[in-house]
C-alpha positions in Angstrom: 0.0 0.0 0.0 1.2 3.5 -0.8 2.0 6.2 1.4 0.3 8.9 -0.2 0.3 11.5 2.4 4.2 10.9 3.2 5.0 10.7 -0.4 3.6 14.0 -1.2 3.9 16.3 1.7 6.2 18.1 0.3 4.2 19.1 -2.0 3.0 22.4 -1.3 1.3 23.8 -4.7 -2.2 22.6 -5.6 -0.9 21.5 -9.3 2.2 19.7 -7.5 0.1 17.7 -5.5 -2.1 17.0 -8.2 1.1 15.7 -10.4 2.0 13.7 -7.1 -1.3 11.9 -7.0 -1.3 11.3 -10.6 2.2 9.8 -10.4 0.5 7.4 -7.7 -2.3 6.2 -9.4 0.3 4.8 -12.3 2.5 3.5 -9.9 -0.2 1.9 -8.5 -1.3 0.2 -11.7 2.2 -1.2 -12.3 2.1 -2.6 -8.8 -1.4 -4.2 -9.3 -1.5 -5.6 -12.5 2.7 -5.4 -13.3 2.5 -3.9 -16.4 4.0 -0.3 -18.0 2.3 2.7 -17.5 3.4 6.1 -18.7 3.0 9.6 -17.4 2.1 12.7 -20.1 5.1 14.7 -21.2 6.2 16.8 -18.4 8.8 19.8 -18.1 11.9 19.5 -16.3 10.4 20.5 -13.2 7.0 18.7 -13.1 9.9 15.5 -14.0 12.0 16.7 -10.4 8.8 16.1 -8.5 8.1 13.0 -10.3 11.3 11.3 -10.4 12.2 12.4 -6.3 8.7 10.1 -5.5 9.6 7.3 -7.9 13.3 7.4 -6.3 11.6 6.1 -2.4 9.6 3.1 -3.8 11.7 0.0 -4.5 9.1 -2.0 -5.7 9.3 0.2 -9.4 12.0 1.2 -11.7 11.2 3.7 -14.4 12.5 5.8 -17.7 12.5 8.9 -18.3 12.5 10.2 -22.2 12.1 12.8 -24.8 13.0 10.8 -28.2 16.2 12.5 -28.1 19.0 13.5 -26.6 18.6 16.6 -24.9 14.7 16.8 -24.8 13.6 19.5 -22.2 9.7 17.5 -22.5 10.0 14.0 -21.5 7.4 11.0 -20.2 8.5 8.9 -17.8 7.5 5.1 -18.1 7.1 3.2 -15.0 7.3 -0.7 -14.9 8.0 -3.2 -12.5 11.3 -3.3 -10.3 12.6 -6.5 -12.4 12.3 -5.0 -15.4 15.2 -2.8 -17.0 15.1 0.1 -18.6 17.3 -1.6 -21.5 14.4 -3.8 -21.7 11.3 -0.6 -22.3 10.6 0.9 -25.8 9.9 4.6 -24.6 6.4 5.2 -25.9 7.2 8.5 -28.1 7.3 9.2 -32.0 9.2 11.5 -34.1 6.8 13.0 -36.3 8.6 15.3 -39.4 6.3 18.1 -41.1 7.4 19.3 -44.3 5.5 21.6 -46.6 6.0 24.5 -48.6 7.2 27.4 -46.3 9.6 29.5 -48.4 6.9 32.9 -48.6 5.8 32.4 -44.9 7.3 32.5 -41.8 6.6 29.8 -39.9 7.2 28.9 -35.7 7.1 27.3 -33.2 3.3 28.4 -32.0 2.5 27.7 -35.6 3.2 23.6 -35.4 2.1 24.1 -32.0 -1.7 25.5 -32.7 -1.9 23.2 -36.2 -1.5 19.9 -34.1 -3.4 21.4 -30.5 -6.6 22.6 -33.4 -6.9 18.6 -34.0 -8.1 18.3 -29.9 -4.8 17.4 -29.1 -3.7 18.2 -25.5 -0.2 20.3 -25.2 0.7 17.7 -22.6 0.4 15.0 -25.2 3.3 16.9 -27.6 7.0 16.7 -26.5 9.4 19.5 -28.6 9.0 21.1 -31.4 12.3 21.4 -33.1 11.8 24.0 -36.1 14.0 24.5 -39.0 13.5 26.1 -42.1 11.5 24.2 -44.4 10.1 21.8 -41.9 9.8 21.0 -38.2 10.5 18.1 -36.0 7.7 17.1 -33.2 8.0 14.6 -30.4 4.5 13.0 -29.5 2.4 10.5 -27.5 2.9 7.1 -29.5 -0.3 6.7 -29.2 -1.3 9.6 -31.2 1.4 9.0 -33.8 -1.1 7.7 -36.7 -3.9 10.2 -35.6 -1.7 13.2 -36.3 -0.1 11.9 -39.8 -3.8 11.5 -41.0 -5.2 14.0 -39.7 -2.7 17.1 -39.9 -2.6 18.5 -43.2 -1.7 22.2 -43.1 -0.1 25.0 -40.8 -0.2 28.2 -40.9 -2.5 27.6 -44.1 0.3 25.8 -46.0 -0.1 22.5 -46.8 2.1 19.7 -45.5 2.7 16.2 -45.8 3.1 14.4 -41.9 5.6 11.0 -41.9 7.8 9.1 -38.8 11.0 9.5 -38.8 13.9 7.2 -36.4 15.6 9.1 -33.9 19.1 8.6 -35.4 17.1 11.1 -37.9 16.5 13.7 -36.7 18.1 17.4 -37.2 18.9 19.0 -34.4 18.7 23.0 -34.7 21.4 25.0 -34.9 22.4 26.3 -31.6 20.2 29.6 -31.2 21.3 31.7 -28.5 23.5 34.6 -27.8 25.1 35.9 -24.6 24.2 39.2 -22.8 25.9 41.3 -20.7 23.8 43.1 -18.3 24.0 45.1 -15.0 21.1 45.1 -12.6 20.0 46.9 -9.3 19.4 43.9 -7.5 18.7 39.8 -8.3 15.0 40.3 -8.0 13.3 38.3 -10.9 11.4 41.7 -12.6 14.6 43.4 -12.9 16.8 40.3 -14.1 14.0 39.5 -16.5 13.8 43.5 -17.4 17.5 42.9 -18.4 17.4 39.7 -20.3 14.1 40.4 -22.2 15.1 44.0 -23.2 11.5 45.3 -21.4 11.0 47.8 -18.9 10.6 46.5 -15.1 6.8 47.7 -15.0 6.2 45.8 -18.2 7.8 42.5 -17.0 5.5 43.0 -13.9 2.4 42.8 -15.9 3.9 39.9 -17.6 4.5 37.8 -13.9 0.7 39.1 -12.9 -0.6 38.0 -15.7 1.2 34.5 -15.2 3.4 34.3 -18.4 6.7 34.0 -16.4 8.3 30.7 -14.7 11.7 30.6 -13.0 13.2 26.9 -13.2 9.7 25.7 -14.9 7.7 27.0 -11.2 5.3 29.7 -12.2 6.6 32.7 -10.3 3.8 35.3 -9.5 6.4 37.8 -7.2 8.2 39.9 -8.9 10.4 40.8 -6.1 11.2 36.9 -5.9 15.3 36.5 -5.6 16.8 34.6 -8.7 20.3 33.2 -8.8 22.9 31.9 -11.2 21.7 28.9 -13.1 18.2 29.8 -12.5 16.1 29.5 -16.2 13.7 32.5 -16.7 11.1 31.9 -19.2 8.9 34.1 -20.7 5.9 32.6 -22.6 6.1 33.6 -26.7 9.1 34.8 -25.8 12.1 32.1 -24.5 13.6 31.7 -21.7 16.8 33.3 -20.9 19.3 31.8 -18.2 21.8 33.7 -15.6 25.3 31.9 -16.8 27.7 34.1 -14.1 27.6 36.7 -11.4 30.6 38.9 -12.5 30.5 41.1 -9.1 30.1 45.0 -9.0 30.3 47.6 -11.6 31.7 51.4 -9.9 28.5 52.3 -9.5 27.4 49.5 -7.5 25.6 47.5 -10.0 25.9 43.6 -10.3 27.0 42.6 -13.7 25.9 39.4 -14.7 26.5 37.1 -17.8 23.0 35.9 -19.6 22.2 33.4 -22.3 18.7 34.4 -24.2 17.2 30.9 -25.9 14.8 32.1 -28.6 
């Protein structure tokens, strides 16, 4: 019998605990009937709470994965403890769309909306890798044929839907550049202020309007304290990371080192 109550008391968000009971009912599927069960695509930090319950039951083993090397969005399958994760086929395909984009500008929010339109849940859909004439999605196996039958334009172009292997697939080229910043302080508004190349007071209306996470967490305070390595992201906008503290300018300011991810 599970320990529900100790397993998620330190969960202190409504949504986390809601995650942690989810988590729960698949594990206890797989100890009831010892067969695979698999979570929805979570982000890296719905996958920390996830991962530190699955870590205290020894009765279960589990694997976490993206299709790729590198994926931010993964499902985690969870099996019985004498299984091994050589032994699991992670339940995700690699979906390529190709059409004819060359007079339109197509991204990431484009694929996104195309595939969501067909009643297909975000948490469903891993990444979206985008390149220039086609795009790269990761997706619930399950939902593999639906979407190649049923997807047959974005962004009012037309395009043709077929699996690829993962040895295929085309990673992006690396899209980020560095920025070098100063700030008042390490609260979130004016770090973000910084990174995003907005004024504080518009950054606030972005956090009270909950389009800003720190580290995947929704973050609602924007006099919250952020720290190197923390992830900022910005929704429809990126995500930009603090990379170094490089001390005090003359005038007091901290000078920090950010990486902006478009």
């Amino acid at each position: 019998m599970l320990d529900r109550a100790k397993l998620t008391s330190h969960l202190n968000r409504e949504e986390d605990r809601i995650l942690g009971n989810h988590i729960l009912d698949r594990i206890g599927i797989v100890l009831q009937q010892e067969n695979t069960q698999s979570t929805n695509f979570l982000d890296p930090y719905e996958q920390e709470i996830a991962t530190g319950m699955l870590k205290q039951l020894s009765q279960v083993n589990y694997l976490v994965d993206g299709g790729y090397q590198g994926a931010e969005r993964k499902r985690i399958t969870i099996f019985p403890e004498y299984l091994f994760p050589d032994h699991i086929e992670p339940p995700v395909a690699i979906l390529r769309i190709e059409g004819n984009f060359n007079f339109h500008v197509v991204e990431h929010r484009d694929y996104l909306g195309a595939i969501t339109a067909l009643g297909i849940k975000r948490e469903m859909l891993g990444d979206i890798l985008v390149l220039n004439t086609f795009s790269q999605v990761v997706v619930a196996e399950e939902l593999r044929d639906f979407i190649i039958l049923n997807l047959g334009q974005v962004h009012q172009v037309p395009v043709v839907v077929t699996e690829i292997a993962k040895d295929d697939l085309v990673l992006p080229p690396d899209n980020t550049k560095e920025i070098k910043a100063t700030v008042a302080s390490m609260r979130l508004d004016a770090v973000a202020s910084a990174g995003f190349g907005d004024s504080r007071s518009k950054i606030v209306k972005y956090i009270k309007s909950e389009k800003v996470k720190v580290n995947w967490k929704l973050a609602v305070n924007p006099a919250q304290k952020v720290e190197v390595n923390d992830l900022i992201s910005l929704r429809g906008r990126g995500r930009i990371e603090i990379i170094k503290d490089n001390g005090r300018s003359h005038r007091d300011r901290i000078k920090l080192m950010l990486k902006k991810y478009n």
